[in-house]
VMD Tcl script that builds the backbone (N, CA, C; Angstrom):
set m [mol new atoms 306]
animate dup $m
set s [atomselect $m all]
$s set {name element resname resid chain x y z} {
  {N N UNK 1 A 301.070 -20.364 152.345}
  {CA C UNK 1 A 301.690 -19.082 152.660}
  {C C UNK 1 A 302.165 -18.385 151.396}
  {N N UNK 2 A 302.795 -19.207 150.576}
  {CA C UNK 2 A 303.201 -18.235 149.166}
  {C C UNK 2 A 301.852 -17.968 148.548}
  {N N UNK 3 A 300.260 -17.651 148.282}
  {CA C UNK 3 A 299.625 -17.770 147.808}
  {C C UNK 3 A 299.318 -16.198 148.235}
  {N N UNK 4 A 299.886 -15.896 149.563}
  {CA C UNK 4 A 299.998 -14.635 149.871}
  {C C UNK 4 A 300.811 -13.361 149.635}
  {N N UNK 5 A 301.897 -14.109 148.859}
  {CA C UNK 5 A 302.657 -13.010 149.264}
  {C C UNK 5 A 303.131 -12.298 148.065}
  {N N UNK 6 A 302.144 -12.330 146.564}
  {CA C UNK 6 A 301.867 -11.575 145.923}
  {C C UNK 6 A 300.827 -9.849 146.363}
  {N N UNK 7 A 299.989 -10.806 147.012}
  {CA C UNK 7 A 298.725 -9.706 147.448}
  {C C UNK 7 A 299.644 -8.643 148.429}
  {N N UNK 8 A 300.478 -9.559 149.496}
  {CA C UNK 8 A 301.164 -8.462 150.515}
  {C C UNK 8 A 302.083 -7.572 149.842}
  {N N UNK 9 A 302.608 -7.720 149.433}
  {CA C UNK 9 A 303.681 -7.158 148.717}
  {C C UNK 9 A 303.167 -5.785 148.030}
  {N N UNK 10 A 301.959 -6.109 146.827}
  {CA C UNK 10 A 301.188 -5.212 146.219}
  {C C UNK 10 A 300.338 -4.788 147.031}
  {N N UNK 11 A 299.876 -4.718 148.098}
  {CA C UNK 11 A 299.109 -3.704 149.273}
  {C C UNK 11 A 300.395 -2.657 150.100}
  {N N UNK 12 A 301.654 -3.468 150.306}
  {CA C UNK 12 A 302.784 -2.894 150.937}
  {C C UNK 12 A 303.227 -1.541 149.908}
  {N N UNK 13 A 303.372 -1.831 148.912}
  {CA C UNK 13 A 303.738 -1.118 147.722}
  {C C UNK 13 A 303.022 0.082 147.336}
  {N N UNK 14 A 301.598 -0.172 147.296}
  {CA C UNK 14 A 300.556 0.650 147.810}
  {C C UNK 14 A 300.983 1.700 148.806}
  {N N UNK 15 A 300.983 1.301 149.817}
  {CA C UNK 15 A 300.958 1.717 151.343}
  {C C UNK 15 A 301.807 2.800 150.992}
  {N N UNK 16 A 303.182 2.012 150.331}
  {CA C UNK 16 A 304.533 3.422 149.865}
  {C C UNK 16 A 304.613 4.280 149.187}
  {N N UNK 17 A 303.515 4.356 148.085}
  {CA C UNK 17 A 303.082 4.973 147.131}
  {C C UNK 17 A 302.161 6.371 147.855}
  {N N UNK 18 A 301.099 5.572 148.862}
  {CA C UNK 18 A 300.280 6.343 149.462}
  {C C UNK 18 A 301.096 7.230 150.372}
  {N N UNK 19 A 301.989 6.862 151.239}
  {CA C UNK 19 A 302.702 7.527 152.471}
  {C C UNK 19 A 304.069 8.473 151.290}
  {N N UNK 20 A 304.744 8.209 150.369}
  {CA C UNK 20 A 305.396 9.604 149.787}
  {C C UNK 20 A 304.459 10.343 149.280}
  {N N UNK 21 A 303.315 10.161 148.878}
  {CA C UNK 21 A 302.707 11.462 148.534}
  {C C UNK 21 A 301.909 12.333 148.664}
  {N N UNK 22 A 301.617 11.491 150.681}
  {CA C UNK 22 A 301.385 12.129 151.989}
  {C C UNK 22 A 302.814 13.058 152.003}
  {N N UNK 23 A 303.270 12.769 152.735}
  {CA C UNK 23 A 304.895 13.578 152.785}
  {C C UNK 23 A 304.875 14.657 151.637}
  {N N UNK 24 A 304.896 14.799 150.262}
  {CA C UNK 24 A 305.155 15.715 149.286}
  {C C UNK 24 A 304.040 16.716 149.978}
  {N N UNK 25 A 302.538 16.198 150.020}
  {CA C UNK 25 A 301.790 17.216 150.365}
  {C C UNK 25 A 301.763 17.965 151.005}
  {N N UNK 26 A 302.694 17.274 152.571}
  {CA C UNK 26 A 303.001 18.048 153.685}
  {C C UNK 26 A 303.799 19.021 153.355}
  {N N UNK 27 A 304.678 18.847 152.589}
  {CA C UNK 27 A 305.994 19.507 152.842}
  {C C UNK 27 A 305.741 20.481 151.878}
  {N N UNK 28 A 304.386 20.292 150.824}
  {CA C UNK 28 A 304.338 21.330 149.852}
  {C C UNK 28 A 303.415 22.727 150.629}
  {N N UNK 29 A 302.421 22.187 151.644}
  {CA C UNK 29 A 302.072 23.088 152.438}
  {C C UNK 29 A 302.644 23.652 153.276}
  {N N UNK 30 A 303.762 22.816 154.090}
  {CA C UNK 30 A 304.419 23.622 155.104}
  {C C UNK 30 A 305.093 24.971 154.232}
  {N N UNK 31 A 305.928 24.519 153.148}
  {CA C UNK 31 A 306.917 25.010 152.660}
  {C C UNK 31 A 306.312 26.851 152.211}
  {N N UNK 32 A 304.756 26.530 151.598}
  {CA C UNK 32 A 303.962 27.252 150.594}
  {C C UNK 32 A 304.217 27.354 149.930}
  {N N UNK 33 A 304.595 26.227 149.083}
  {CA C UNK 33 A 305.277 25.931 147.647}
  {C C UNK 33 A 303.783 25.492 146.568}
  {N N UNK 34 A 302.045 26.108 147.615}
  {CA C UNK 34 A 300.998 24.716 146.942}
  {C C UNK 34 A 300.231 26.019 146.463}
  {N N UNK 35 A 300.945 27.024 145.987}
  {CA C UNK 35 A 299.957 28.309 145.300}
  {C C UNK 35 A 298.700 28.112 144.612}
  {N N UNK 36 A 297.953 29.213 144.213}
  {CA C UNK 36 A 296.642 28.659 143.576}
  {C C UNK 36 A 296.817 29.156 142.242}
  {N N UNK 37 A 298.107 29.232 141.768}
  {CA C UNK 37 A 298.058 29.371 140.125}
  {C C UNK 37 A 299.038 28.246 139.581}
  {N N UNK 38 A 298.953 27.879 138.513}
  {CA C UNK 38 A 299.587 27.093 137.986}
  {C C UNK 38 A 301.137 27.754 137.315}
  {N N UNK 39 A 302.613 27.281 137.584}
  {CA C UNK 39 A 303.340 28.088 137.113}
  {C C UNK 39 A 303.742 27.785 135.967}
  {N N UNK 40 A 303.689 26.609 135.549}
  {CA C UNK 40 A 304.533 26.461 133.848}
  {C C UNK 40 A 302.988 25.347 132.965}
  {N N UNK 41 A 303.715 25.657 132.145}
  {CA C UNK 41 A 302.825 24.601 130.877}
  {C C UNK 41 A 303.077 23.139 131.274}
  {N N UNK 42 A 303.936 22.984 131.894}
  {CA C UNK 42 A 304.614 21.423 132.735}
  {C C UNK 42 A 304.115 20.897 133.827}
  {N N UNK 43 A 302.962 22.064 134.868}
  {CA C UNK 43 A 302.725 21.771 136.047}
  {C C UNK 43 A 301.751 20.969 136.186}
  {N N UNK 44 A 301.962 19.481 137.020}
  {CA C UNK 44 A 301.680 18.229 137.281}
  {C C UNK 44 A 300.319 18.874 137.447}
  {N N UNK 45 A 299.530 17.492 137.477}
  {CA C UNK 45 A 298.137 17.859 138.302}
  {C C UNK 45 A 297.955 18.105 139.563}
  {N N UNK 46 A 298.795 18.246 140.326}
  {CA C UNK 46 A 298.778 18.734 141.789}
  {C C UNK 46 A 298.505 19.529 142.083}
  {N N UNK 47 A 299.479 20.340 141.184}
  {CA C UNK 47 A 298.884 21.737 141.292}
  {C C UNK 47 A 297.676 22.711 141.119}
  {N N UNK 48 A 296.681 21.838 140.029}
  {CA C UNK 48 A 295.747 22.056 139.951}
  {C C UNK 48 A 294.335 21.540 140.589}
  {N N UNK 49 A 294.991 20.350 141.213}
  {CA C UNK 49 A 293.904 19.588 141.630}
  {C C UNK 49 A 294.025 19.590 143.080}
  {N N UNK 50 A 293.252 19.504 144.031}
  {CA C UNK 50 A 293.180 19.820 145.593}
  {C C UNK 50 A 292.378 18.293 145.876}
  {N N UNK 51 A 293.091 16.804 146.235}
  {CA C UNK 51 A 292.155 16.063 146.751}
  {C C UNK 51 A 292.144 16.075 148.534}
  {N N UNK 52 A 291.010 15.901 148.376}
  {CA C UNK 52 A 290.577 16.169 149.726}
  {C C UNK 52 A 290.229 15.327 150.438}
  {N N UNK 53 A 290.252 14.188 150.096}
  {CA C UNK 53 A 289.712 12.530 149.958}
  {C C UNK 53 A 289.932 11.675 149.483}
  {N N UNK 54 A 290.422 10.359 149.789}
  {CA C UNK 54 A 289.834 8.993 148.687}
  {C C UNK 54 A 290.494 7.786 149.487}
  {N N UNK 55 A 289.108 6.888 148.974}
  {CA C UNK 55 A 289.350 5.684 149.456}
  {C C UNK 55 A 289.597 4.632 148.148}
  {N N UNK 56 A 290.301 3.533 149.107}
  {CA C UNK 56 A 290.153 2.456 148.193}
  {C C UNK 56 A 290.158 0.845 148.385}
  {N N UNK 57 A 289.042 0.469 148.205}
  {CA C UNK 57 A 288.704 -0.380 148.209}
  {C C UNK 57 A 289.502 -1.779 147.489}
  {N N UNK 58 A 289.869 -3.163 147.767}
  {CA C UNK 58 A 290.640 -3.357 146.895}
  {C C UNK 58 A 290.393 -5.166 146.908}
  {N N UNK 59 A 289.965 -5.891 145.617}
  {CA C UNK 59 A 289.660 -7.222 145.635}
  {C C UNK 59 A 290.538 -7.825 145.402}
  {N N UNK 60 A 291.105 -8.827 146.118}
  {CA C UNK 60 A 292.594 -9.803 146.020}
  {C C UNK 60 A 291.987 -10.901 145.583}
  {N N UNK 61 A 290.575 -11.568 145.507}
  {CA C UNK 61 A 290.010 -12.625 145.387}
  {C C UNK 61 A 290.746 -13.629 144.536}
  {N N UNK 62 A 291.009 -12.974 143.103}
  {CA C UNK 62 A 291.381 -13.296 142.179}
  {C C UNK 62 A 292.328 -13.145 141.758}
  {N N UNK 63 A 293.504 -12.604 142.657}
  {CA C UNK 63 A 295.033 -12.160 142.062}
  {C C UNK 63 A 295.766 -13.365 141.818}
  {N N UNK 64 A 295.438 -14.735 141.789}
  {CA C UNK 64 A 296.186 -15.538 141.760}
  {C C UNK 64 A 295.978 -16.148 139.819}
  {N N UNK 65 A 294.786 -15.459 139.675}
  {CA C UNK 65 A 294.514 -15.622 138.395}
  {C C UNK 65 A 294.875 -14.204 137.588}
  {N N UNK 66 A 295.900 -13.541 138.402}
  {CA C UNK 66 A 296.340 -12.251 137.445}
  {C C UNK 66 A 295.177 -11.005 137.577}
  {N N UNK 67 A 294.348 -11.194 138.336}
  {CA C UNK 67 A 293.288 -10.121 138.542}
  {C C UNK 67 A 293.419 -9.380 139.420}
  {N N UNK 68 A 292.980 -7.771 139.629}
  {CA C UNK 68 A 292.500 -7.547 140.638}
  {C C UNK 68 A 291.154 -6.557 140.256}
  {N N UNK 69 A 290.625 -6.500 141.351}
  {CA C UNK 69 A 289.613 -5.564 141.585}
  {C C UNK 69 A 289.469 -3.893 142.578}
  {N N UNK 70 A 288.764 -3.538 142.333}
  {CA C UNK 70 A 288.556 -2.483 143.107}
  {C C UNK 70 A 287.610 -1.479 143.261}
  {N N UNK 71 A 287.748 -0.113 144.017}
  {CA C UNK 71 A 286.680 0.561 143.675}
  {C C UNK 71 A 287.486 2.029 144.331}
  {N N UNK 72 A 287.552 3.215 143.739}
  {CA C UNK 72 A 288.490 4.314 144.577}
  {C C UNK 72 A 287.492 5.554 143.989}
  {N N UNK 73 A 287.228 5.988 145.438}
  {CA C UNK 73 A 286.411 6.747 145.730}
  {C C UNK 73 A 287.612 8.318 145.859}
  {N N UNK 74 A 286.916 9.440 145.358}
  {CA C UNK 74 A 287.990 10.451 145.416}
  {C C UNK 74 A 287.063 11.712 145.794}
  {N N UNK 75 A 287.413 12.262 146.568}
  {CA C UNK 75 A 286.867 13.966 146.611}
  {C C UNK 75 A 287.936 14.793 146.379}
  {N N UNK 76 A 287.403 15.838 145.807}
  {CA C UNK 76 A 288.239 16.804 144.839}
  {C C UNK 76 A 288.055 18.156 144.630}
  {N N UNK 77 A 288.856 19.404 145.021}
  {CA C UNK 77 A 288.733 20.767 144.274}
  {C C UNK 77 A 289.323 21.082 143.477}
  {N N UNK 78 A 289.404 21.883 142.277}
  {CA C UNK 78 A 289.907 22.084 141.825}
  {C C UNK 78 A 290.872 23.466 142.235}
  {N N UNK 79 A 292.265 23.828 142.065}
  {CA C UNK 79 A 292.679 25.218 142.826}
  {C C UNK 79 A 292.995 25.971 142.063}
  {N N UNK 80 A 292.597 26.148 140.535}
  {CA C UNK 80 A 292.977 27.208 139.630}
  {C C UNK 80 A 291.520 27.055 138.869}
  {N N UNK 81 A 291.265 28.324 138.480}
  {CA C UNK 81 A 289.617 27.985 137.342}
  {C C UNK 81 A 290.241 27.569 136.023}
  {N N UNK 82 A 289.214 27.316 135.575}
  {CA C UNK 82 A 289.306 26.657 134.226}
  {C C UNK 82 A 289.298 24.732 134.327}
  {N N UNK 83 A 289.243 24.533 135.350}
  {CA C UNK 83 A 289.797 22.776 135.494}
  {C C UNK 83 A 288.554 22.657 135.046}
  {N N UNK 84 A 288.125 21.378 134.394}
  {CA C UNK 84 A 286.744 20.766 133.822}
  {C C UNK 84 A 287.550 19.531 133.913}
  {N N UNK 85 A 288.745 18.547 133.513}
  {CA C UNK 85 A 288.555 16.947 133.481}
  {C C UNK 85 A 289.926 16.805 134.544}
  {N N UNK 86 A 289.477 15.511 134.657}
  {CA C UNK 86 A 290.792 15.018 135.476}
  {C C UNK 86 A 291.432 13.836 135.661}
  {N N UNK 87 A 292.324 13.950 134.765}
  {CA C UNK 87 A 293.285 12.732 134.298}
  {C C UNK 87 A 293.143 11.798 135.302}
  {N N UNK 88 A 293.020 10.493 135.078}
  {CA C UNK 88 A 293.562 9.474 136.087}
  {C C UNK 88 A 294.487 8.576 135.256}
  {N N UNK 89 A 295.858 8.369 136.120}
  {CA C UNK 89 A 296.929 7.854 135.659}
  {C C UNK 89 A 296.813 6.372 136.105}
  {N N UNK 90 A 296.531 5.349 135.608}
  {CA C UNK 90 A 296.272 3.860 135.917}
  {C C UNK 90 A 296.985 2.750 135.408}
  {N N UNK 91 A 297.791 3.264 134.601}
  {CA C UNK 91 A 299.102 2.454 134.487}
  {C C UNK 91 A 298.508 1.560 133.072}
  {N N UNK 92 A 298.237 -0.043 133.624}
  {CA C UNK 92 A 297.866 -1.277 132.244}
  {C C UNK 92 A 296.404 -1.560 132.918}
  {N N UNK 93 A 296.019 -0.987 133.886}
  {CA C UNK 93 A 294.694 -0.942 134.183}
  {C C UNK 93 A 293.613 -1.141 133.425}
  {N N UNK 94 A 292.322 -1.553 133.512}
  {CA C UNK 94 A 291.154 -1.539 132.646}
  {C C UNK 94 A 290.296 -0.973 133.442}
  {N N UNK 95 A 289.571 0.349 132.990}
  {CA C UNK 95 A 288.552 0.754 134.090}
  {C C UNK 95 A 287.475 0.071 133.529}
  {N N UNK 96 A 286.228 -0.092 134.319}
  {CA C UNK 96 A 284.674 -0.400 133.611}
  {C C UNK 96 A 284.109 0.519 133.530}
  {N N UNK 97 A 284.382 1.639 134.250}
  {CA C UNK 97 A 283.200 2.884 134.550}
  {C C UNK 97 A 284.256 3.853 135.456}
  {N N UNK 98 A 283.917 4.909 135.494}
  {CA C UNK 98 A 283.732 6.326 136.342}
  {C C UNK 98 A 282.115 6.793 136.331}
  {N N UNK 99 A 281.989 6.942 137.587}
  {CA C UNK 99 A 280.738 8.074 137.896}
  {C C UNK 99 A 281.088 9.260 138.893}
  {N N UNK 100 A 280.488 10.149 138.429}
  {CA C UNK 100 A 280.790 11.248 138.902}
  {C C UNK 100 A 279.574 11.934 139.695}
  {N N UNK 101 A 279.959 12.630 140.483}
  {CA C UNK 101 A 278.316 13.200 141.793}
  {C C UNK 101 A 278.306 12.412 142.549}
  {N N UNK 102 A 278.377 11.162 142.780}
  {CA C UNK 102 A 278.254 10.692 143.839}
  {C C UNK 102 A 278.361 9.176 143.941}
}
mol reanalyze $m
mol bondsrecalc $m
mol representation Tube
mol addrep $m
């Protein structure tokens, strides 16, 4: 049972991460606080970025050896012109790859 309850914990944690920033989104649309211009030199990528999607896939196989795996699939508009890249914030992460199109 303890062999688990690294993985639960870090899927739970997840889950909380995912559900406040469900909530921000809501409340940024209800409010119409989610304009299509950007207002300061400070404004997060939210504002510029419209996801519309994403999954994520996620390998525990190996978390007992300090690993994990994954795969996060994202669909995306951009809501101001000019956007061309888009940061991903991943913390001590190691990516192998991004592909883009599909």
């Amino acid at each position: 049972m303890n062999h688990l309850t690294f993985p639960l914990l870090a899927f739970l944690g997840l889950l909380n991460t995912l559900a406040v920033a469900q909530t921000t989104c809501q409340e940024a649309r209800s409010t119409g606080r989610h304009g299509h211009e950007l207002r300061s030199s400070t404004a997060s990528i939210s504002d510029s970025i419209d996801l519309l999607h994403h999954r994520i896939e996620l390998d525990l196989t190996r978390v007992d050896q300090g690993e994990i795996g994954g795969i996060c699939s994202l669909r995306f508009a951009p809501r101001v012109n000019g956007v061309n890249t888009l940061p991903l914030d991943l913390l001590d992460l190691t990516v192998d790859s991004v592909k883009a199109g599909g």
